[in-house]
VMD Tcl script that builds the backbone (N, CA, C; Angstrom):
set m [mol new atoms 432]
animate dup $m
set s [atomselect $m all]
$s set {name element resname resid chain x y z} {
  {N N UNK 1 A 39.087 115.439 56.220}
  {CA C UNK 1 A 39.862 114.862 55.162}
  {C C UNK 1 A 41.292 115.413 55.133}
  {N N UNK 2 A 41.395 116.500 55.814}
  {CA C UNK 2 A 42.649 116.872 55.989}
  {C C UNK 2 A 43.731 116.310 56.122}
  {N N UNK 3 A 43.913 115.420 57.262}
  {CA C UNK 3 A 44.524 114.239 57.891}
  {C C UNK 3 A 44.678 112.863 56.984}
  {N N UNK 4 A 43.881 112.778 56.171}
  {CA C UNK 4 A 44.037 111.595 55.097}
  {C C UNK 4 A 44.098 111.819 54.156}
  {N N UNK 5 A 45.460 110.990 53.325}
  {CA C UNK 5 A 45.617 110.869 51.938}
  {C C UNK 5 A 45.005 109.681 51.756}
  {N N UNK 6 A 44.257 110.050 49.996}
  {CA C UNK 6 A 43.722 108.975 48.849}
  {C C UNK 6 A 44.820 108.721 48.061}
  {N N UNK 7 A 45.309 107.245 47.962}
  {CA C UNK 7 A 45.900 106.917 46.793}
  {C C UNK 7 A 45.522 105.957 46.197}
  {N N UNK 8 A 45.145 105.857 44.790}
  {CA C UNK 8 A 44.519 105.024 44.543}
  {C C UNK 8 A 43.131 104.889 45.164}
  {N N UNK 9 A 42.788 103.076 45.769}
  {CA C UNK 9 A 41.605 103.157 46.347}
  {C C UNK 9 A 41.645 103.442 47.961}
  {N N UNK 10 A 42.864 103.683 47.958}
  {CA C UNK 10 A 43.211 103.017 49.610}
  {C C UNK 10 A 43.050 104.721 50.801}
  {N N UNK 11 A 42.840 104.397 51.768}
  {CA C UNK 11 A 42.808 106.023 52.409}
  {C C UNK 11 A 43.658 105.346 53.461}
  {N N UNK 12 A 44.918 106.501 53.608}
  {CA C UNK 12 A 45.783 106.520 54.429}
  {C C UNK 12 A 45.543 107.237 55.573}
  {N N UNK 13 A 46.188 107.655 56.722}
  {CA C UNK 13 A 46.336 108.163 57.458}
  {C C UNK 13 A 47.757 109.210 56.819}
  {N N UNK 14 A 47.231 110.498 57.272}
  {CA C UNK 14 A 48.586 111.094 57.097}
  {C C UNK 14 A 49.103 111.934 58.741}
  {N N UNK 15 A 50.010 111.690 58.835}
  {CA C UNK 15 A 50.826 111.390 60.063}
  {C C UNK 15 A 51.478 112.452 59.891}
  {N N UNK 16 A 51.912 113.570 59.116}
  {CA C UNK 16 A 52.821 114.112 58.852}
  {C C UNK 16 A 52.636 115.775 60.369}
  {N N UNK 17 A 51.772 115.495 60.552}
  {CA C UNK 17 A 51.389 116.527 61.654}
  {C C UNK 17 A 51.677 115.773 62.821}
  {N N UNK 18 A 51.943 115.051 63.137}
  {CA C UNK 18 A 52.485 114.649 64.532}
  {C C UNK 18 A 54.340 114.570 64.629}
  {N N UNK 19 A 54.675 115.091 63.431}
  {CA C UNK 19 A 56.635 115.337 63.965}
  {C C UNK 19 A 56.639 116.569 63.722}
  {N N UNK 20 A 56.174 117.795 63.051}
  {CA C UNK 20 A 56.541 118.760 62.849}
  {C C UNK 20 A 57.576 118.902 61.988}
  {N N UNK 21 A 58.538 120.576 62.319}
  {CA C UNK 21 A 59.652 120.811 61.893}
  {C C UNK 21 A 60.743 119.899 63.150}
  {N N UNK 22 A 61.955 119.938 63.148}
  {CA C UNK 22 A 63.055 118.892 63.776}
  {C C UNK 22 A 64.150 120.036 63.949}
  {N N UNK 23 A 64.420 120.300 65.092}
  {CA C UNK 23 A 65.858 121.405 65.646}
  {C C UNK 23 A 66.829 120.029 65.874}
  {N N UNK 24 A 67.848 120.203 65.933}
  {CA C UNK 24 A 68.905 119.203 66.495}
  {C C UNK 24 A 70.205 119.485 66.504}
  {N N UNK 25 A 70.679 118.711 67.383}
  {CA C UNK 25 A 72.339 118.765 67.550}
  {C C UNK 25 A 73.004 117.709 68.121}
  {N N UNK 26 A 74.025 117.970 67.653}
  {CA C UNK 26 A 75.109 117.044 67.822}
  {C C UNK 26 A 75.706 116.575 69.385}
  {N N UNK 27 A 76.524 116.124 69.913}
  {CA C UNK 27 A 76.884 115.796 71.114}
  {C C UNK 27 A 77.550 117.143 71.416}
  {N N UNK 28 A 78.861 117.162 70.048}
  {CA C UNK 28 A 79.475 118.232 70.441}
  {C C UNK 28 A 79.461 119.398 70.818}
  {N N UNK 29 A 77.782 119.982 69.926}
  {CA C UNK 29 A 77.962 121.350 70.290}
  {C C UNK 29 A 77.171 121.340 71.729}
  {N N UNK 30 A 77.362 120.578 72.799}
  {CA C UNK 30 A 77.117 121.091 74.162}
  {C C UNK 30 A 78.723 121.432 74.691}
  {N N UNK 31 A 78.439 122.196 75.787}
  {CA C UNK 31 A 79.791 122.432 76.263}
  {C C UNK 31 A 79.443 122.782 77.956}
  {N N UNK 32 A 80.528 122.590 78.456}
  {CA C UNK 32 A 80.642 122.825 80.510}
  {C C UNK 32 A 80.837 124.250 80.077}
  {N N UNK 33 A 79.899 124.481 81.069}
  {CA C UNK 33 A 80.849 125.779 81.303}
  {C C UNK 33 A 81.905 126.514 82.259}
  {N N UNK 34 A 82.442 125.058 82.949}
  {CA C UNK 34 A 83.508 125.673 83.568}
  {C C UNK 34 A 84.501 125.284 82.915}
  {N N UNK 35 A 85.609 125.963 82.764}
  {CA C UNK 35 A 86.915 125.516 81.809}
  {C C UNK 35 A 87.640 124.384 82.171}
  {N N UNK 36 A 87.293 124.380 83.620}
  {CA C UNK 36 A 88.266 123.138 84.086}
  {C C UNK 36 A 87.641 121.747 83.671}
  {N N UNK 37 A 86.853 121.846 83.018}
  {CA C UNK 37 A 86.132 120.233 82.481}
  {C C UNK 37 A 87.139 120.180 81.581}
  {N N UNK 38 A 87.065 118.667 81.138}
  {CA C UNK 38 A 87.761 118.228 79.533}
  {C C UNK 38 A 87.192 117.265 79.099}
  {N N UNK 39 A 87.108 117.074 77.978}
  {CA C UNK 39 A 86.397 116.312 77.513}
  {C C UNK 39 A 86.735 115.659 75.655}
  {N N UNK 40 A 86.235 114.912 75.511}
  {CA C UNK 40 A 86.499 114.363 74.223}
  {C C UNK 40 A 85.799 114.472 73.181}
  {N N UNK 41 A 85.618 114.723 71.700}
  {CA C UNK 41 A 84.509 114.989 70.907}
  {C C UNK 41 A 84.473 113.758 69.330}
  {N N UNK 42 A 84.883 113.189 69.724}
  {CA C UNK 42 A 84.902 111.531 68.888}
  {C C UNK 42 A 83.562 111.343 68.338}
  {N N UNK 43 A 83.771 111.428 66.563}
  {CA C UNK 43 A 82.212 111.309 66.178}
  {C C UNK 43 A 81.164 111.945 66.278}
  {N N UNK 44 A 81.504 113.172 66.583}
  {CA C UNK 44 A 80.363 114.325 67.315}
  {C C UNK 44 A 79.507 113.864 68.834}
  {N N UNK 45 A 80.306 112.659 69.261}
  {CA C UNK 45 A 79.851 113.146 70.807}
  {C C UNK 45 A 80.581 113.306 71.735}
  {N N UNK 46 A 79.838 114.111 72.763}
  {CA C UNK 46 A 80.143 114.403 73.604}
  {C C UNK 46 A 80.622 113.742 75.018}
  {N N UNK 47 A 81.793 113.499 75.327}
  {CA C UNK 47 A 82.794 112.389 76.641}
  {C C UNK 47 A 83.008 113.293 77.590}
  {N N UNK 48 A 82.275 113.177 78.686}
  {CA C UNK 48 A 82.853 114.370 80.144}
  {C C UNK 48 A 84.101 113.116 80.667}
  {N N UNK 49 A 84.969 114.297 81.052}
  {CA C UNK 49 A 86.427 113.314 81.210}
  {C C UNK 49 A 86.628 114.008 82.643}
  {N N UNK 50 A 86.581 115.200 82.835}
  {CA C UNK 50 A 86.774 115.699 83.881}
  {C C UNK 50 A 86.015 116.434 84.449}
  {N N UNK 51 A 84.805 116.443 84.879}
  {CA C UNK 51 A 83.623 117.292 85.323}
  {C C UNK 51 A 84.081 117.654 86.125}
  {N N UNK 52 A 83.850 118.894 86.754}
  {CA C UNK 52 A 83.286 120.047 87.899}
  {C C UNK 52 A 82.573 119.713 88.575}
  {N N UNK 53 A 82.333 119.676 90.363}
  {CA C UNK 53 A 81.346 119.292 90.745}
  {C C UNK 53 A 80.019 119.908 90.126}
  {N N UNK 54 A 79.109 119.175 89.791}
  {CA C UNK 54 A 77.406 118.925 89.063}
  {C C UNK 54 A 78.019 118.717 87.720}
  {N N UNK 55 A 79.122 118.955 87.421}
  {CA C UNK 55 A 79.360 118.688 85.741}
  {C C UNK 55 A 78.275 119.042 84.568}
  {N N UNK 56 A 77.851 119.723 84.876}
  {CA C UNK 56 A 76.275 120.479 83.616}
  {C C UNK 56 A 77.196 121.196 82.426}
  {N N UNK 57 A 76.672 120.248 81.383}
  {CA C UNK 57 A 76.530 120.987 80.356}
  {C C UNK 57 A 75.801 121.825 79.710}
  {N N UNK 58 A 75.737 122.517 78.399}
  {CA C UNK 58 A 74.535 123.054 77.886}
  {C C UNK 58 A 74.843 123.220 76.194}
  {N N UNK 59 A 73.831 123.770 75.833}
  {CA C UNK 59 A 73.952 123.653 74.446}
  {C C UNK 59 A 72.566 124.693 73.605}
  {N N UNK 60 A 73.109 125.914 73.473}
  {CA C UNK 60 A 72.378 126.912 72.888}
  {C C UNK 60 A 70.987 126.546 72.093}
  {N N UNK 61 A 69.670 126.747 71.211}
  {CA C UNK 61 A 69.177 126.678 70.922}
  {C C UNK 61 A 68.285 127.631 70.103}
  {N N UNK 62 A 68.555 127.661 68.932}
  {CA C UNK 62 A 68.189 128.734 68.275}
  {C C UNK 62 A 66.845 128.128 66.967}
  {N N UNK 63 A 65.550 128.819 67.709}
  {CA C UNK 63 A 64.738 128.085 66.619}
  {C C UNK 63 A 63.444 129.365 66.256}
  {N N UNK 64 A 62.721 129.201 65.132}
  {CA C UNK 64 A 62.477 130.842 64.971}
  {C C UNK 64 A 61.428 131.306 65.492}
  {N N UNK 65 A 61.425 132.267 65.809}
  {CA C UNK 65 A 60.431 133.296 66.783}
  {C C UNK 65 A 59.160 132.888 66.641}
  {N N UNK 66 A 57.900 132.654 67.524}
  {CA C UNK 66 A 56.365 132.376 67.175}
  {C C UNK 66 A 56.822 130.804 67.226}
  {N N UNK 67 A 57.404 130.054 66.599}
  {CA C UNK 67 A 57.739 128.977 66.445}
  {C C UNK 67 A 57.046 128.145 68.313}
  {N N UNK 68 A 56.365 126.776 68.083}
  {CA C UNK 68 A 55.529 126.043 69.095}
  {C C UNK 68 A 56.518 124.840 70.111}
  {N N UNK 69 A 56.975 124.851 70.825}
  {CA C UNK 69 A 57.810 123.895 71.071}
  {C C UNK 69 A 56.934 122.252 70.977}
  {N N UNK 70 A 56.800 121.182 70.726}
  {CA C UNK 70 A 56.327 120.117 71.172}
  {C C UNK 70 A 56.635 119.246 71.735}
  {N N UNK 71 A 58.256 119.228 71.499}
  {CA C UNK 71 A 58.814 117.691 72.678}
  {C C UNK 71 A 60.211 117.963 72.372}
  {N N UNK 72 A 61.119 117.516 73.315}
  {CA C UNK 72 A 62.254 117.635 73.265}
  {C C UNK 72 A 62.780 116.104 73.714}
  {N N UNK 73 A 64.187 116.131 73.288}
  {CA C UNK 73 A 65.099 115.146 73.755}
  {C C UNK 73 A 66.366 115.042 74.028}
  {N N UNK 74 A 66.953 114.355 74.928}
  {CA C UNK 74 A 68.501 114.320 74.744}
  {C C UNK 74 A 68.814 112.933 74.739}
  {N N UNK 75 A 70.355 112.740 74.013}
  {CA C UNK 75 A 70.396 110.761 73.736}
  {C C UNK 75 A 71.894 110.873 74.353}
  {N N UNK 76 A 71.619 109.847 74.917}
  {CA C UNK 76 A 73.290 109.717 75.653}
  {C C UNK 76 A 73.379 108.274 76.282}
  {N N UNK 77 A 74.333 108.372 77.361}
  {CA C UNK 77 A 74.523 106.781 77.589}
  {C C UNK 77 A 74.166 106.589 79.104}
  {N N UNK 78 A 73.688 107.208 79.734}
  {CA C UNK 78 A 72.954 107.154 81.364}
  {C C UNK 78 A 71.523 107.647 80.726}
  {N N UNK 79 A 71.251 106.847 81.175}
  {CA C UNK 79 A 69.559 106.938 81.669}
  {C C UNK 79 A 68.941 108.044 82.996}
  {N N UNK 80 A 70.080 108.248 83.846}
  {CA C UNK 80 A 69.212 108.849 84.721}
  {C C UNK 80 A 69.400 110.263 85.056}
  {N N UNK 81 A 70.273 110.291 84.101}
  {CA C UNK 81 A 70.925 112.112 84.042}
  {C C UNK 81 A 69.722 113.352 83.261}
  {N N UNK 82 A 69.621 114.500 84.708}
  {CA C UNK 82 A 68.338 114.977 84.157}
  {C C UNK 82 A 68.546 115.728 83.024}
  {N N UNK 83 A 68.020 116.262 82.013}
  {CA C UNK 83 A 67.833 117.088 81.060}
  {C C UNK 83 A 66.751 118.127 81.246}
  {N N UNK 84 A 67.028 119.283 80.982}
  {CA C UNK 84 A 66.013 120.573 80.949}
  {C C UNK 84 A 66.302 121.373 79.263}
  {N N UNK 85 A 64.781 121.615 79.294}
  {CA C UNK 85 A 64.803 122.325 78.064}
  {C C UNK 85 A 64.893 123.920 79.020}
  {N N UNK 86 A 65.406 124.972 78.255}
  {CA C UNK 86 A 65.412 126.199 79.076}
  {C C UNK 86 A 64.986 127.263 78.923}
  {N N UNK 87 A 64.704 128.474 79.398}
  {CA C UNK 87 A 64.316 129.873 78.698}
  {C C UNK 87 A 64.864 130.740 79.585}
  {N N UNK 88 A 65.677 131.803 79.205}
  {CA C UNK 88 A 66.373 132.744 79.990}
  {C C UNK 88 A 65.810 134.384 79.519}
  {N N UNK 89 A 64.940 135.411 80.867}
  {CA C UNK 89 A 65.108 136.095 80.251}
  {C C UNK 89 A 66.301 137.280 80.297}
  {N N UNK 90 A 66.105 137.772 78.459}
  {CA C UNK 90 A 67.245 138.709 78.088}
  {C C UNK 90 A 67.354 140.118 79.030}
  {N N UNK 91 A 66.266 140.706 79.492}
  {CA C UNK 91 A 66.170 142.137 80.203}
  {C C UNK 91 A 66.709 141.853 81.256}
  {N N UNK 92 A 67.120 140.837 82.328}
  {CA C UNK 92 A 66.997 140.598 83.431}
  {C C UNK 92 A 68.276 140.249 83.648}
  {N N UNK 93 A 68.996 139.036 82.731}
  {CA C UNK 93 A 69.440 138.403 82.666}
  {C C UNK 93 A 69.709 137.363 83.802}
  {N N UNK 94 A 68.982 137.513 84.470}
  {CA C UNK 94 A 68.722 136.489 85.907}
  {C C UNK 94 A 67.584 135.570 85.902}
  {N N UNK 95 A 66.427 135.675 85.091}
  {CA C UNK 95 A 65.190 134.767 85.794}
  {C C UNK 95 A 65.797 133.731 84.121}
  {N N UNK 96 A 65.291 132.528 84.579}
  {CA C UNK 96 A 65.310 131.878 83.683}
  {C C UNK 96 A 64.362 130.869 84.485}
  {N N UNK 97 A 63.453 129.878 83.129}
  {CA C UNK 97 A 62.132 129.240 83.187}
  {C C UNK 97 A 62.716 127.962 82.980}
  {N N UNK 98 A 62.201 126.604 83.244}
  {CA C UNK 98 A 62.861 125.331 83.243}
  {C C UNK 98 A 61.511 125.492 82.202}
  {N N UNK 99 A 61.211 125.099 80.627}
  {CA C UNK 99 A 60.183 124.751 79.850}
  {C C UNK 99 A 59.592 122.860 79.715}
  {N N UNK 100 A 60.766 122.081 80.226}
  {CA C UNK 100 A 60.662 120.797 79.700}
  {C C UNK 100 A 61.777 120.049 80.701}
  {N N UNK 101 A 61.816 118.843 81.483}
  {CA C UNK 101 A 62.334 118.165 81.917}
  {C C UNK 101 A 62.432 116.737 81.625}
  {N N UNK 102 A 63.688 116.055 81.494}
  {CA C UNK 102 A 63.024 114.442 81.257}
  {C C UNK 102 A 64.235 113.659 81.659}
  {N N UNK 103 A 64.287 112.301 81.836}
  {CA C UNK 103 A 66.033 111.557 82.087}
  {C C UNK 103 A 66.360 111.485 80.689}
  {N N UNK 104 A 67.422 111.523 80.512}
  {CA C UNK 104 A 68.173 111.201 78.747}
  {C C UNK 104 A 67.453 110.041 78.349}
  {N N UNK 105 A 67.156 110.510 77.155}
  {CA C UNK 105 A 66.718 109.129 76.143}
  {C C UNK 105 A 65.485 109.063 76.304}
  {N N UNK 106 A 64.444 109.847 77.292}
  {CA C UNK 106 A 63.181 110.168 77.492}
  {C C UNK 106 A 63.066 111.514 76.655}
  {N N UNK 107 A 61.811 111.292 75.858}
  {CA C UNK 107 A 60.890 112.470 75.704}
  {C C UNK 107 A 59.773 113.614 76.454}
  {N N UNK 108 A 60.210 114.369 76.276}
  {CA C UNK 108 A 59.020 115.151 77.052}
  {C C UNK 108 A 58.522 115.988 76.285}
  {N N UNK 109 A 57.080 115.386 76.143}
  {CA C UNK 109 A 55.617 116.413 75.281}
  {C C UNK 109 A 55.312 117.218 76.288}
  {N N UNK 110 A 55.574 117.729 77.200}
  {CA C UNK 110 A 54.941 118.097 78.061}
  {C C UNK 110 A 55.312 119.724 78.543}
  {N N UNK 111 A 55.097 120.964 77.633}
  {CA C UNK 111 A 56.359 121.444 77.205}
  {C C UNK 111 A 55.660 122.859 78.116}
  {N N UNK 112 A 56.164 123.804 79.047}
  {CA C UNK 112 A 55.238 124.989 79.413}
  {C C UNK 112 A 56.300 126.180 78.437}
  {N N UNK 113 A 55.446 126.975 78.600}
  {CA C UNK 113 A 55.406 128.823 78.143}
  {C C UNK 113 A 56.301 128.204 76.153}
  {N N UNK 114 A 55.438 127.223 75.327}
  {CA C UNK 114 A 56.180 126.513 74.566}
  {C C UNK 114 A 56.024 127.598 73.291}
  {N N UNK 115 A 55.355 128.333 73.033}
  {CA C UNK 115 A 56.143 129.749 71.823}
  {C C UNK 115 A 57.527 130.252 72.360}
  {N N UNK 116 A 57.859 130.374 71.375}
  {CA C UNK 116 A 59.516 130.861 71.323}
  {C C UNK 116 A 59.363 132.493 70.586}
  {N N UNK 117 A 60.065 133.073 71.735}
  {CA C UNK 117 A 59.632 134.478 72.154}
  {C C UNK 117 A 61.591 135.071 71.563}
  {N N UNK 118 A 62.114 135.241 70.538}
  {CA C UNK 118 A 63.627 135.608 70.647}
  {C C UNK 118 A 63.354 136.768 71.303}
  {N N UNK 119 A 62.691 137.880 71.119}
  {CA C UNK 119 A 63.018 138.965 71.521}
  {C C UNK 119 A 62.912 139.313 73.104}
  {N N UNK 120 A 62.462 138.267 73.769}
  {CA C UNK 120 A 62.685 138.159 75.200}
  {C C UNK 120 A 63.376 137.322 76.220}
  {N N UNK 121 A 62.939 135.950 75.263}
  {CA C UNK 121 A 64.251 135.333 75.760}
  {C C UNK 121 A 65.460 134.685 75.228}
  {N N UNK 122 A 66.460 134.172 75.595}
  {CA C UNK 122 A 67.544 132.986 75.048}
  {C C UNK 122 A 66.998 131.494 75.292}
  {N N UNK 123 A 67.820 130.745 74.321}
  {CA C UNK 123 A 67.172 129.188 75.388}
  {C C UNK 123 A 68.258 128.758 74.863}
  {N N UNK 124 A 68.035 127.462 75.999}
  {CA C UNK 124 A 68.987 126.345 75.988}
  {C C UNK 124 A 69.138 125.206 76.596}
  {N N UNK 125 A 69.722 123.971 76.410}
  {CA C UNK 125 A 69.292 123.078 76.782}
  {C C UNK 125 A 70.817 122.506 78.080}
  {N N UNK 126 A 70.277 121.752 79.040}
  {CA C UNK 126 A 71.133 121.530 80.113}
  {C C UNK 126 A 71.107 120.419 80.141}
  {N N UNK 127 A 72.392 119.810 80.800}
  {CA C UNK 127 A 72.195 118.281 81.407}
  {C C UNK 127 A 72.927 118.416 82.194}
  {N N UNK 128 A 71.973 117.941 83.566}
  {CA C UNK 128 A 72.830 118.163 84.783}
  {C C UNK 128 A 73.990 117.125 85.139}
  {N N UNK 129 A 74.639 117.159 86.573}
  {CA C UNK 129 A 75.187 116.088 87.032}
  {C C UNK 129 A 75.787 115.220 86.224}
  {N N UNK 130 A 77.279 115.655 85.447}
  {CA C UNK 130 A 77.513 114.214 84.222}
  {C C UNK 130 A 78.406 114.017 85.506}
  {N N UNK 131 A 79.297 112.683 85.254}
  {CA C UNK 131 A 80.237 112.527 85.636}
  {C C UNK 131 A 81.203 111.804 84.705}
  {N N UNK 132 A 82.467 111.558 84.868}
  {CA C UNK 132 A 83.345 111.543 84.151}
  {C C UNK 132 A 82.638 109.647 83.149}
  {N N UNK 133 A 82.984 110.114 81.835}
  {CA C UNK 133 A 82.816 108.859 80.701}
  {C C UNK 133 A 81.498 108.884 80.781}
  {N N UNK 134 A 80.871 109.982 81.395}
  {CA C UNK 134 A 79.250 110.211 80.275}
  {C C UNK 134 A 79.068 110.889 78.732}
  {N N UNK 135 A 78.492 110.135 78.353}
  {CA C UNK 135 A 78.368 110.569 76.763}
  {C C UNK 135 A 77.262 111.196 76.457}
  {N N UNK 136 A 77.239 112.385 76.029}
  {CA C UNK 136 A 75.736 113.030 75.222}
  {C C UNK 136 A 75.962 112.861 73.818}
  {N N UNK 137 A 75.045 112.191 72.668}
  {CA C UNK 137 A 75.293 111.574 72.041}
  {C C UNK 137 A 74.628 113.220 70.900}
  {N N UNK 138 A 73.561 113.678 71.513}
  {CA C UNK 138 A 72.700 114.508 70.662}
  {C C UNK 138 A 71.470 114.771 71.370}
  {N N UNK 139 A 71.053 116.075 70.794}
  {CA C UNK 139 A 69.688 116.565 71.172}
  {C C UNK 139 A 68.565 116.609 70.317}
  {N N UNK 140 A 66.993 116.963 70.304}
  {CA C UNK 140 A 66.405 116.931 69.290}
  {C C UNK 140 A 65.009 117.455 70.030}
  {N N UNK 141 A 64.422 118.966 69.369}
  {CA C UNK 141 A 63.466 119.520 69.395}
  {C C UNK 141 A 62.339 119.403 68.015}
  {N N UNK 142 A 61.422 119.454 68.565}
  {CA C UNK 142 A 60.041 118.988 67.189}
  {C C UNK 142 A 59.437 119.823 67.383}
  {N N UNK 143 A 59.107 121.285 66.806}
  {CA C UNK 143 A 58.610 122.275 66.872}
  {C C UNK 143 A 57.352 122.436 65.854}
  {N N UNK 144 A 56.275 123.177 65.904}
  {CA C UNK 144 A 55.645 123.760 64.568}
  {C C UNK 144 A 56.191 125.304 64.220}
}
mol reanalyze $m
mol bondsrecalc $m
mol representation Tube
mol addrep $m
């Protein structure tokens, strides 16, 4: 009965366990990290104007410790540009874990090592290969 609300006579389904809590961001806060990119931030998204060869962006991710990852996303205007969800660890500062892969505008439930560990690692999210007048529109994690 957990799963269903009574109102009245009627028994619902309650759905509210299949979105979780919601992380998100904007276009803007991804950024290149090479300086020589430029880019435009119109409306909070994100315009690669001048990519770097692979042109990868990224965009920090801060969501709270113990916390379950369940699916991630990125929305933009290519379809075939990959996205990675990420995990870097802090002691090392060299190994980092790919947790989630998908093309923009795809979801991926499909999430490995998905507790969020702050005290070991960083995360963050990537999109590889833009090229110039690709748009990342926003990101969006569904956590418990």
């Amino acid at each position: 009965m957990a799963d269903q609300l009574i109102t009245g006579t009627t028994l619902i389904e309650d759905k509210r366990h299949e979105f979780g809590k919601v992380w998100s961001a904007i276009g803007k806060q991804f950024d290149f990290g090479d300086s020589s990119d430029t880019y435009e931030g119109d409306w909070g998204i994100l315009i690669s104007k001048n990519p770097a060869a692979g042109g990868m962006a990224i965009c920090g991710v801060n969501l709270p410790d113990g916390s379950e990852v369940k699916s991630f996303i990125v929305y933009g205007s290519e379809n075939d540009l990959t996205c990675n969800l990420k995990r870097h660890q802090l002691s090392t500062r060299s190994t980092e874990d790919t947790m989630a892969s998908a093309n923009m505008n795809t979801a991926d439930e499909t999430i490995s090592n998905e507790r969020i560990n702050n005290h070991l690692y960083s995360y963050y999210i990537e999109v590889e290969a833009m090229a110039a007048t690709d748009e990342i529109w926003g990101a969006k994690i569904v956590y418990d």
